[in-house]
C-alpha positions in Angstrom: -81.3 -22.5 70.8 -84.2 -24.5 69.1 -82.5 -27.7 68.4 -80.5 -27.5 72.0 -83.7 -27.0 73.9 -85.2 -30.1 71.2 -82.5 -32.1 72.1 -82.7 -31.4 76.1 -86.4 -33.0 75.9 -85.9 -35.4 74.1 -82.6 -36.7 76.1 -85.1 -36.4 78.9 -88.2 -38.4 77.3 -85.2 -41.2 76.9 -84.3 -41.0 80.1 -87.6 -41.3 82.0 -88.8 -43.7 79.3 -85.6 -46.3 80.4 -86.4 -46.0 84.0 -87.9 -49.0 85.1 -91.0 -48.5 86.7 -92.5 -51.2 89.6 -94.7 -53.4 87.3 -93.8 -55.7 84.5 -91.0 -53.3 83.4 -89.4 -53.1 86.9 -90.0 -56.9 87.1 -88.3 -57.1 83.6 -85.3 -54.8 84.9 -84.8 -56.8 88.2 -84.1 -59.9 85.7 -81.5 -58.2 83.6 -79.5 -56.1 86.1 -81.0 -58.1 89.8 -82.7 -54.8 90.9 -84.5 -52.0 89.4 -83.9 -48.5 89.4 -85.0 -46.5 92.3 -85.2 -42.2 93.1 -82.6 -43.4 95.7 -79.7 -44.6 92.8 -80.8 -41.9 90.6 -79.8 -39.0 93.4 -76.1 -38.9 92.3 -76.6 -38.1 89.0 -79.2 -35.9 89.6 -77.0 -33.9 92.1 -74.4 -33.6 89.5 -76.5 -32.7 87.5 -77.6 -29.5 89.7 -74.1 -28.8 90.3 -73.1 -28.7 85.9 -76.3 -26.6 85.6 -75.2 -24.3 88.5 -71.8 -23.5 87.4 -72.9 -23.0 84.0 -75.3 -20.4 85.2 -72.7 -19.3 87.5 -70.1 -18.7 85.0 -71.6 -15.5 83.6 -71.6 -13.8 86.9 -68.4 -15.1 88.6 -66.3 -16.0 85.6 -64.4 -18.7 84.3 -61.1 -18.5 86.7 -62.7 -17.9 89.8 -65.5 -20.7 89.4 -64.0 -23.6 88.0 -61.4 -24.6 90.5 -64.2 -25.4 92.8 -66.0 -27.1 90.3 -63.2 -29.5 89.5 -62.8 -30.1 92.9 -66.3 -30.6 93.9 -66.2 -33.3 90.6 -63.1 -35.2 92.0 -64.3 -35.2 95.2 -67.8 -36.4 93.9 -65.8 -39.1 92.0 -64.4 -40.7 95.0 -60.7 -39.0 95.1 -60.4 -37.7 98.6 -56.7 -36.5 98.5 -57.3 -32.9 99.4 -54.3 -31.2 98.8 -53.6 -33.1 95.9 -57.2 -32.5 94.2 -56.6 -28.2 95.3 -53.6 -28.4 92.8 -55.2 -30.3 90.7 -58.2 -28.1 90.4 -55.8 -24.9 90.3 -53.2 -26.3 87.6 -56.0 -28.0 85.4 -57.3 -24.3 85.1 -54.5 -22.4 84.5 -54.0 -24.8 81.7 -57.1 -24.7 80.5 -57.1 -21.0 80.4 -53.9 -20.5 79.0 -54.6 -23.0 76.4 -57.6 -21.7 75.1 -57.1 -17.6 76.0 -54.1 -17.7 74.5 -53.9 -19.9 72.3 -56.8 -20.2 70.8 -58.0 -16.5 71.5 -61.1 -17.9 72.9 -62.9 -15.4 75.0 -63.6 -16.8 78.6 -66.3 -15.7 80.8 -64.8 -13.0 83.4 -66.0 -12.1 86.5 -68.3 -9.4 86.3 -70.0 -9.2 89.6 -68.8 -5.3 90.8 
């Protein structure tokens, strides 16, 4: 838990150290990539972000079958697929695999849904 929590900061001390802010180092990023990095590009991520941090949370109450469909097809959706029947199988057989796979065979103990 110490190192995870270590490692979280200091992923984010990276992160906020390589966004170029307006001054020389936005000035310096607008040479190497034309523009420099603004709240506006960074709100994807960050929304993706929200949504990993959510379903993880989510997982202990709602469980690993019911939750993750959705998430997978929130994530190809996010991703630019817009085939909706064709990303609901997706999400529903992409679990069942995953379930089966690692329930069953490798007798790894998934989060159930434990709401009632």
């Amino acid at each position: 838990m110490v190192i995870s929590i270590a490692l979280f900061f200091l992923g984010l001390a990276l992160s906020i150290q390589n966004i170029p802010w307006k001054g020389k180092s936005g000035d310096q990023a607008k040479k190497d990539s034309g523009k420099p990095i603004t709240w506006r590009m960074m709100k994807r991520p960050l929304l993706i972000g929200i949504v990993v941090f959510a379903y993880i949370r989510g997982m202990f109450y709602l469980g690993f079958l019911l939750l993750t469909p959705f998430f997978l097809f929130f994530a190809i959706w996010f991703f630019g697929y817009r085939r909706w029947l064709r990303s609901a199988v997706i999400s529903v057989v992409t679990t069942a695999i995953i379930y089966v796979v690692f329930y069953h065979g490798f007798q790894v103990l998934l989060p159930r849904f434990v709401l009632f």
